[in-house]
C-alpha positions as CSV (number, residue, x, y, z in Angstrom):
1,X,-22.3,57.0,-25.1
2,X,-21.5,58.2,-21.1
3,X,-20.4,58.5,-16.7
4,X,-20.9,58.5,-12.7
5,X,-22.0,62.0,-11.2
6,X,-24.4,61.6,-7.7
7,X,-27.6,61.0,-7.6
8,X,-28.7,64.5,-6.6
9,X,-27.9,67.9,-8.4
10,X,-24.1,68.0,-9.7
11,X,-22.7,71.1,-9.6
12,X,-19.0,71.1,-10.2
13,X,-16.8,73.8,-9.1
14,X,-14.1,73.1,-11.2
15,X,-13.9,76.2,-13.8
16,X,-15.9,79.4,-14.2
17,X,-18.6,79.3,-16.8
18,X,-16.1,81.6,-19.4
19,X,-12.7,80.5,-20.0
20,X,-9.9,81.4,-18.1
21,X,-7.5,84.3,-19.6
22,X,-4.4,82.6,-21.3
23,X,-1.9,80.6,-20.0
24,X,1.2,83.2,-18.5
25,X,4.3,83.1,-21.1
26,X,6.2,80.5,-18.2
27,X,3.5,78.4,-18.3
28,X,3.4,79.0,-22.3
29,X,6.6,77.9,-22.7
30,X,6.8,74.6,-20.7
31,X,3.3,74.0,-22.5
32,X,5.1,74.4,-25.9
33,X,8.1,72.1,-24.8
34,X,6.0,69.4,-23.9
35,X,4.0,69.5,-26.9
36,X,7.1,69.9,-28.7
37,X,8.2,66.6,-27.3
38,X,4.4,65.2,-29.0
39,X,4.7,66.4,-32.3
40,X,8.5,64.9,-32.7
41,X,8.7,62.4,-35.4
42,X,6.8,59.7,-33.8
43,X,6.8,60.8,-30.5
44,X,3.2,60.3,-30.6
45,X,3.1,56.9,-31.1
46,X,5.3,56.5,-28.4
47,X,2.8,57.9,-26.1
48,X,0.0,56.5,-27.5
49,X,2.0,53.0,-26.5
50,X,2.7,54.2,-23.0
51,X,-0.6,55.1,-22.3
52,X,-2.1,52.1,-23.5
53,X,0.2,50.0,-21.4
54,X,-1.3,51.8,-18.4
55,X,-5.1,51.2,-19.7
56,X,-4.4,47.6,-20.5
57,X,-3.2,46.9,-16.8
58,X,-6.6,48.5,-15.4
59,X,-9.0,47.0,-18.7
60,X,-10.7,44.2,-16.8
61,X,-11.7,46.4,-13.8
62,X,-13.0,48.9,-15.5
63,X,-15.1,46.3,-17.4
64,X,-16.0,44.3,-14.3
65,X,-16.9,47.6,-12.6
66,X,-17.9,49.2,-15.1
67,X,-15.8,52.4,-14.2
68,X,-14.5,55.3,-16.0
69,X,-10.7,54.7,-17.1
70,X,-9.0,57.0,-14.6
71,X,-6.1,55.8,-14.8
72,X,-5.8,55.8,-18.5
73,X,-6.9,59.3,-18.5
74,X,-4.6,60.0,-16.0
75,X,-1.7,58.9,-18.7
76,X,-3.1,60.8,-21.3
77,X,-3.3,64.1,-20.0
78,X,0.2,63.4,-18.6
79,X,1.0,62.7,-22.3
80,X,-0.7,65.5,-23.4
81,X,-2.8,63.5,-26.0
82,X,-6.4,65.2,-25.1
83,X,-5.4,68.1,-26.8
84,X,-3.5,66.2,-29.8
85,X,-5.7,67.4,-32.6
86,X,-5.6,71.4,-31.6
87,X,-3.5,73.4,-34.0
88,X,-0.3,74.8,-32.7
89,X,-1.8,78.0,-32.6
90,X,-3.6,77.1,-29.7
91,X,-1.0,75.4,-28.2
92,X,-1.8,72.2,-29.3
93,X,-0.1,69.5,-31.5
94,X,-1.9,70.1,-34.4
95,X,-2.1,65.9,-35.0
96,X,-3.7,65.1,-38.6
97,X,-7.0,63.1,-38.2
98,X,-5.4,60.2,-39.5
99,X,-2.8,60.5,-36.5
100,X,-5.3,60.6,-34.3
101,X,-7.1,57.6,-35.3
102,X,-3.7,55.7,-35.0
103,X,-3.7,57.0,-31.2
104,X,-7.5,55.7,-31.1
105,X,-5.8,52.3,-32.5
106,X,-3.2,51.5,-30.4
107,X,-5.5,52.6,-27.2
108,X,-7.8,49.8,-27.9
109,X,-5.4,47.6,-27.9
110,X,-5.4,47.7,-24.1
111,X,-8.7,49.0,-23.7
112,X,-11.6,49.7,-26.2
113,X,-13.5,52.1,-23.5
114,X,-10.5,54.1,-23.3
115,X,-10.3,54.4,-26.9
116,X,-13.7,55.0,-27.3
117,X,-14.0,57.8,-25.0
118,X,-11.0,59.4,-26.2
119,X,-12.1,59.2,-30.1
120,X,-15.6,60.9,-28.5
121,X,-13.3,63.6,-27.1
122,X,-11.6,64.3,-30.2
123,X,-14.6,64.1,-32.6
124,X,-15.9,67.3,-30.0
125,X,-12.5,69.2,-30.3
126,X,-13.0,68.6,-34.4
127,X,-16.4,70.6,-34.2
128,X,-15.0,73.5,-32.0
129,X,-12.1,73.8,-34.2
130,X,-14.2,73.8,-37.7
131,X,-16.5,75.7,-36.3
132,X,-15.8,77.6,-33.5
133,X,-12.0,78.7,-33.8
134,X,-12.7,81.8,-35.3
135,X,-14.3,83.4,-32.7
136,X,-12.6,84.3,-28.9
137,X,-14.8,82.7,-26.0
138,X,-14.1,79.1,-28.4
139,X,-10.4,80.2,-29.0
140,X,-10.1,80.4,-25.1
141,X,-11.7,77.4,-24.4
142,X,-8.7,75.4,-27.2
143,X,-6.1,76.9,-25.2
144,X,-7.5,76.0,-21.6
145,X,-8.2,72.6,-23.2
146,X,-4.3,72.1,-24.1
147,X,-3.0,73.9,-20.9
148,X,-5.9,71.7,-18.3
149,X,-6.3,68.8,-20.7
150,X,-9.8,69.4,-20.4
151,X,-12.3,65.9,-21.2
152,X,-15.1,67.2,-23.5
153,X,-18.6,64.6,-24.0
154,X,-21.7,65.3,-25.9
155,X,-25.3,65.4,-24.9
156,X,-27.2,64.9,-28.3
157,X,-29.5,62.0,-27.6
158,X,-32.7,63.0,-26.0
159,X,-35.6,61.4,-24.3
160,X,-39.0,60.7,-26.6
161,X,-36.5,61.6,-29.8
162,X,-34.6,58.2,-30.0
163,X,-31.3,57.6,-31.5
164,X,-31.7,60.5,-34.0
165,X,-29.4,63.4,-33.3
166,X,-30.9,65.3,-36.3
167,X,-34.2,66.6,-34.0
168,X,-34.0,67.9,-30.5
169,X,-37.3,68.7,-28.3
170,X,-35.6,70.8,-25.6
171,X,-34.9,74.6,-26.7
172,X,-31.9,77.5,-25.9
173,X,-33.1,80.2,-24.4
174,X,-31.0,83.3,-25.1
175,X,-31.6,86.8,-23.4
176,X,-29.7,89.9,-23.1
177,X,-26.3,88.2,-24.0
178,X,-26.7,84.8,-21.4
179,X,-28.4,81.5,-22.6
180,X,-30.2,78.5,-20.9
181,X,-31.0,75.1,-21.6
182,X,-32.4,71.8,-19.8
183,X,-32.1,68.4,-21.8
184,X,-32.9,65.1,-20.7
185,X,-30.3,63.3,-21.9
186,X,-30.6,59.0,-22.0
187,X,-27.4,59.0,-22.4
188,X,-24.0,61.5,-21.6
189,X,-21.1,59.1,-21.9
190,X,-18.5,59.8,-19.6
191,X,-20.2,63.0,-18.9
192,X,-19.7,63.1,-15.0
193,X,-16.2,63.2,-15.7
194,X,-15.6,65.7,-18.6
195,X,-14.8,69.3,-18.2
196,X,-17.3,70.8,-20.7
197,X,-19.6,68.9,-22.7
198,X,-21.4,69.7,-26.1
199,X,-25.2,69.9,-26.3
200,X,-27.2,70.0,-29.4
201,X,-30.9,72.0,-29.1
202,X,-33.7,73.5,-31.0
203,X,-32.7,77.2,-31.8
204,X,-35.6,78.6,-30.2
205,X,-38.9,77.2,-28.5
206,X,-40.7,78.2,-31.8
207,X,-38.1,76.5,-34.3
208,X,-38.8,73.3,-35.7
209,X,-37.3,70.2,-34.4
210,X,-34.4,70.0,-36.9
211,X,-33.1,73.8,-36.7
212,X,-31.0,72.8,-33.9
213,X,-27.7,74.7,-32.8
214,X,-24.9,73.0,-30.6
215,X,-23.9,74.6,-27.7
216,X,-20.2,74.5,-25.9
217,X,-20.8,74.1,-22.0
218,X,-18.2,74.0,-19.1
219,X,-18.7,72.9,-16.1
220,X,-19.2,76.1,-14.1
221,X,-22.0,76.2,-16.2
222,X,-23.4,72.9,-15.8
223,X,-25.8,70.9,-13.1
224,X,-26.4,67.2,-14.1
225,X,-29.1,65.3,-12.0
226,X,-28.0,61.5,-12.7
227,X,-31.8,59.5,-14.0
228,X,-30.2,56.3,-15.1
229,X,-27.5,53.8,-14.7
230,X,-24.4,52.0,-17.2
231,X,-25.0,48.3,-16.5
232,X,-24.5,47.1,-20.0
233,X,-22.9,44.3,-22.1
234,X,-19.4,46.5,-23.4
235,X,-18.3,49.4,-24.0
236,X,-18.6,49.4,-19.6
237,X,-16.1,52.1,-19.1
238,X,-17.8,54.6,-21.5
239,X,-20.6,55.3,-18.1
240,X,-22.8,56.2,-20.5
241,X,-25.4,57.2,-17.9
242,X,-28.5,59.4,-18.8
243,X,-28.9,62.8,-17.0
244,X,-31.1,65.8,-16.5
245,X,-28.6,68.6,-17.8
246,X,-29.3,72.3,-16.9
247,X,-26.9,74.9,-18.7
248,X,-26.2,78.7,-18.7
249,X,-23.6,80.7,-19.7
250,X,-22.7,83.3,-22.2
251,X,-24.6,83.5,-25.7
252,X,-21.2,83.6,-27.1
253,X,-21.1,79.9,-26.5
254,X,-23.8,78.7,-28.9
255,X,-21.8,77.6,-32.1
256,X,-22.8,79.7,-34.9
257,X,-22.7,77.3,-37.6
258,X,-26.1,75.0,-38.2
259,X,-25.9,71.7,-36.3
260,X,-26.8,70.1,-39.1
261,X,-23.9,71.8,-41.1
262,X,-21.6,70.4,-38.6
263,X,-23.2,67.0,-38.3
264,X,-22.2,66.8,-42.0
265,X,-19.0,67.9,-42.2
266,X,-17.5,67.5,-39.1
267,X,-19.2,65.2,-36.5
268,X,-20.2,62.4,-38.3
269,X,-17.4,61.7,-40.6
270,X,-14.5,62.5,-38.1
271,X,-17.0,60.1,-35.7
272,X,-17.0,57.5,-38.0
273,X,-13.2,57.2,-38.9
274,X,-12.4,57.3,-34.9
275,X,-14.9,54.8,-34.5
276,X,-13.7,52.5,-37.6
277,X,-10.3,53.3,-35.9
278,X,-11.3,52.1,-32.0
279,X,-13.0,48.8,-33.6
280,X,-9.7,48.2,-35.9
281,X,-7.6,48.4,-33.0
282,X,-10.0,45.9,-31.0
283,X,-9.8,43.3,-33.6
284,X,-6.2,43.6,-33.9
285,X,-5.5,42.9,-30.9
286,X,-7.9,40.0,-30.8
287,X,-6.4,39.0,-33.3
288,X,-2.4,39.0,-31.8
289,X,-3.8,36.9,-29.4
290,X,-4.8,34.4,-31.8
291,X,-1.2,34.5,-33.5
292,X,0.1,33.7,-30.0
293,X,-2.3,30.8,-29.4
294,X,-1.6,29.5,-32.9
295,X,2.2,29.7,-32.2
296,X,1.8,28.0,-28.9
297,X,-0.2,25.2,-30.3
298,X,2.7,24.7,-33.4
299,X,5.6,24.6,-30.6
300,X,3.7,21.6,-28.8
301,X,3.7,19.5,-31.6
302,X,6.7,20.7,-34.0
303,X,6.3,19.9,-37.5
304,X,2.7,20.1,-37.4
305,X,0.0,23.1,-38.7
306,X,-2.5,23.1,-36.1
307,X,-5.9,23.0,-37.2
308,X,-6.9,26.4,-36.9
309,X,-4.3,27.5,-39.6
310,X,-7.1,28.3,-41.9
311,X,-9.5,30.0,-39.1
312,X,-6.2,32.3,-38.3
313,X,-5.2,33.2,-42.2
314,X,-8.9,34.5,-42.8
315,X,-9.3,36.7,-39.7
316,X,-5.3,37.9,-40.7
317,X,-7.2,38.9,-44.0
318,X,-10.3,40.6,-42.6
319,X,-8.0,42.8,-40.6
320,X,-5.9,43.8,-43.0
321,X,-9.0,44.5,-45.2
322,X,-10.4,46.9,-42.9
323,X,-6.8,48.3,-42.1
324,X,-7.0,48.9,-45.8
325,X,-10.4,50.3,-45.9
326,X,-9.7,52.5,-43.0
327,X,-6.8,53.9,-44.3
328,X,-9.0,55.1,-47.9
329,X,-10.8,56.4,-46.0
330,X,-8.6,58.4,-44.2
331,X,-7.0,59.8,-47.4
332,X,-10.3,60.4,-48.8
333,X,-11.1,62.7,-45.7
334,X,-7.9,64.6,-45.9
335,X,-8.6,65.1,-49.7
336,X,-12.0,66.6,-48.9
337,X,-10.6,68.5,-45.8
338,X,-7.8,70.1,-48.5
339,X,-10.9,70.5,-51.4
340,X,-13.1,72.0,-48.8
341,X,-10.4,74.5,-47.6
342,X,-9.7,75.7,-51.4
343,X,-13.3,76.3,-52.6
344,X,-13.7,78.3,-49.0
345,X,-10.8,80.7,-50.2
346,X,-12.4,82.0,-53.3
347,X,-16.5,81.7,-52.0
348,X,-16.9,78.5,-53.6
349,X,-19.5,75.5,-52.1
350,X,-18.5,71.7,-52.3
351,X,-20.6,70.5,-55.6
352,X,-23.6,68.2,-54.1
353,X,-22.3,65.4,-56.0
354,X,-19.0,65.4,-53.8
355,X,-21.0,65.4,-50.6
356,X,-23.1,63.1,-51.5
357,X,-20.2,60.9,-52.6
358,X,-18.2,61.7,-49.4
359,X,-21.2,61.1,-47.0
360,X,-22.0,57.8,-48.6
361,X,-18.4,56.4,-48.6
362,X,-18.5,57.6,-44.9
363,X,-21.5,55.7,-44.1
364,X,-20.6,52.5,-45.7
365,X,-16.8,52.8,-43.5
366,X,-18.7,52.8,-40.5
367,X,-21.4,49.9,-41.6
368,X,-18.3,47.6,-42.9
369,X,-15.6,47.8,-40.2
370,X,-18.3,47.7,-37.5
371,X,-19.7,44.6,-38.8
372,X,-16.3,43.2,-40.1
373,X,-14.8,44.1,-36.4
374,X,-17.4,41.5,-34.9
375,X,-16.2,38.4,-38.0
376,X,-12.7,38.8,-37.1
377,X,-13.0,38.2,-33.1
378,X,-15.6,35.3,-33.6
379,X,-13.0,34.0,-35.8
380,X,-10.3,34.5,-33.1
381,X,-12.7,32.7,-30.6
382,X,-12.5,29.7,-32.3
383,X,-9.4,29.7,-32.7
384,X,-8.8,29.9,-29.0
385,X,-11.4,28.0,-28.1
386,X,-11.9,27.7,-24.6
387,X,-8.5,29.8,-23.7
388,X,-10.5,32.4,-25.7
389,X,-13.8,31.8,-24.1
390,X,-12.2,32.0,-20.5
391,X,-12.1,35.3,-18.3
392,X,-8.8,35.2,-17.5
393,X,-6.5,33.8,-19.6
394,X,-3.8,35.5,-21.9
395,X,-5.7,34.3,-24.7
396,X,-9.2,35.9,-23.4
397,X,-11.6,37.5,-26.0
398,X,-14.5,38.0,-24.2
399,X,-14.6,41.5,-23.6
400,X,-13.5,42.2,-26.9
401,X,-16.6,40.7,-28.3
402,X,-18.3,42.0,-25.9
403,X,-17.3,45.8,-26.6
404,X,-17.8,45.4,-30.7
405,X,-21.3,44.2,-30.1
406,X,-21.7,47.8,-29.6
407,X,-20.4,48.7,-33.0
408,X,-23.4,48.6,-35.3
409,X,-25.7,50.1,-32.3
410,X,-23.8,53.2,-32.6
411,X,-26.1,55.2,-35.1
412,X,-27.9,51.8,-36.0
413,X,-26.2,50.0,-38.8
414,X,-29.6,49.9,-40.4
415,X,-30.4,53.1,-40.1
416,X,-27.4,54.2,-41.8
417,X,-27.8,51.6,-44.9
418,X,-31.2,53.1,-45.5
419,X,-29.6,56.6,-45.6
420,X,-26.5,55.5,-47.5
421,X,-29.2,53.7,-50.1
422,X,-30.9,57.3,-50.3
423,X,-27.7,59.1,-51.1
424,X,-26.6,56.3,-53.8
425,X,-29.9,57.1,-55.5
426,X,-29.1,60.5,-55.8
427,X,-26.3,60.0,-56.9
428,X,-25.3,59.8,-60.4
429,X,-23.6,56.3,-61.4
430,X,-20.6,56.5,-64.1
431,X,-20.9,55.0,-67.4
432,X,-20.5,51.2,-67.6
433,X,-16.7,50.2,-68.5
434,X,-15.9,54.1,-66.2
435,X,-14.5,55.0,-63.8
């Protein structure tokens, strides 16, 4: 998904196409006491909660106006939570995946655009780091990214391709060191306000349309020519825009690893646990509103259950179900992220059974809580009834239903079933009465 650039050629002035040399060691050090003061036990809850104070006061414009979240972003770079997930080596906090989905949580409490843009951040920042970290120019660009709080987007959706990020048309061009690229893009969320964004391409104009590569642009590299608008039902914040996207800069900056290597291991599941995480945090808070209508209702007439007792204990226990099924699958990423690390040490590959397994359980985490998401808040409509119904009213769900309307539209819920049925049949099932 994507944001507002002009209608003519954009071509932002904001940072050179390579990174800027390293911070100096005064600016070092006040970087390391502030993220010092993120990684503290808890401290990034904390500032999670503050900044999703400030998006909650600023949620309904946005979604009225469909506008990016500035002030929201504004918090979270004052937080320092755009760089969260870098490893301290980089100056970052070095947040586990699982913290950062609790920070994608309790930001959609107050506003699921801000969460979702901030998850899409993140889910770039996972592929550079996997990927990229190993090499300088992508080394510089984590430690400008926790010293400017850079915004990073992705361009991998592409006019006459469809939904499917696994083919690109368009083609890098690399000569004598420098690259080039244009991509018409239906969609760059956010992507007139990000500092770099991440485009996936064919590897050459001869390769087939699945070899692609994924490029890491900034914007001194960049000119995006605006060729759509963001008038949609949710999700109104994300300015998911479409854009003609022109890109040089150094070869250096094309990612070395296979894009469809990273899709695998990195971009899709990290973008499906952020995402399961955004919609959780959506429905919970649809939810708390229900609790405080149901409360409301039982003070009017004490002594008396109001008759949407039974509407509120199910959607309780369809939250906590995917706050359950969320949380497996956090443990089963960091499991795989630990097994992934140990076989790398000594040459070994992950056995196909294992990432067939992984990828599956992945697929059906994103197909559940998206669809799950959308139960729990038409449960908490009724419950509200026309204080939920409202525009409004503290009690408002609208936009919350809105927003998870988008859920199973991002990577089609059907698309994925059929891949997820492919990958159980290649599977192979355990003995019956086995584990």
């Amino acid at each position: 998904m994507n944001a507002p650039h002009t209608d003519a050629a954009v071509e932002p002035e904001r940072h050179a196409s390579a990174p800027a040399p390293a911070p100096s060691s005064a600016r070092a050090n006040d970087k390391s006491a502030d993220t010092a003061a993120v990684t503290a036990a808890g401290a990034w809850r904390e500032a999670a909660q503050r900044a999703a104070h400030v998006a909650a006061r600023h949620a309904d414009h946005v979604d009225r106006e469909a506008r990016f979240p500035l002030e929201a972003f504004d918090a979270l770079k004052s937080e320092r939570l755009l760089s969260a997930m870098v490893p301290a080596r980089f100056g970052g906090a070095g947040l586990s995946l699982a913290e950062v989905a609790g920070i994608c949580e309790t930001l959609a409490h107050g506003c699921a655009s801000t969460a979702m843009i901030y998850a899409m951040h993140q889910i770039q920042v996972a592929c550079i780091m996997e990927h990229g970290a190993h090499l300088p120019w992508h080394q510089h660009v984590l430690a400008q990214l926790v010293e400017q709080q850079w915004l990073l987007a992705s361009a991998t959706s592409e006019e006459n391709i469809g939904g499917s990020m696994r083919t690109s048309a368009c083609a890098v061009e690399v000569n004598d060191g420098r690259f080039q690229i244009e991509k018409m893009a239906p969609t760059i969320s956010y992507g007139a306000h990000a500092e770099g964004i991440l485009v996936t391409a064919r590897r050459t104009a001869e390769s087939p349309a699945s070899d692609q590569v994924l490029i890491v642009t900034l914007l001194g590299d960049l000119e995006l020519e605006k060729r759509g608008t963001w008038d949609s039902m949710g999700m109104r914040g994300t300015c998911s825009e479409g854009f003609r996207l022109l890109a040089r800069g150094h070869a250096e900056q094309v990612l070395p690893t296979p894009f469809a290597e990273i899709a695998d291991q990195t971009m899709l599941p990290v973008s499906h646990t952020l995402w399961a995480a955004v919609w959780t945090g959506i429905a919970a808070d649809a939810v708390n509103r229900a609790q405080a209508f149901f409360r409301a209702q039982a003070r009017a007439k004490p002594g008396s259950v109001p008759p949407a007792g039974m509407r509120l204990a199910e959607a309780v226990g369809l939250l906590q179900m995917m706050q359950a099924r969320l949380k497996v699958a956090l443990d089963a990423a960091h499991e795989a992220h630990q097994a992934h690390e140990a076989r790398a040490r000594h040459g070994a590959d992950t056995p196909l059974s294992a990432q067939l397994h992984y990828a599956s359980d992945m697929n059906t985490l994103k197909t559940s809580i998206s669809s799950t998401a959308l139960l729990v808040v038409q449960e908490v409509l009724m419950i509200c009834g026309m204080a939920g119904y409202k525009n409004g009213t503290e009690y408002s769900v609208g936009r919350h239903l809105r927003d998870l309307h988008s859920a199973p539209l991002m990577i089609n819920n059907d698309r994925i079933a059929q891949n997820t049925a492919s990958l159980l049949l290649a599977q192979r099932p355990a003995s019956p009465g086995r584990a």
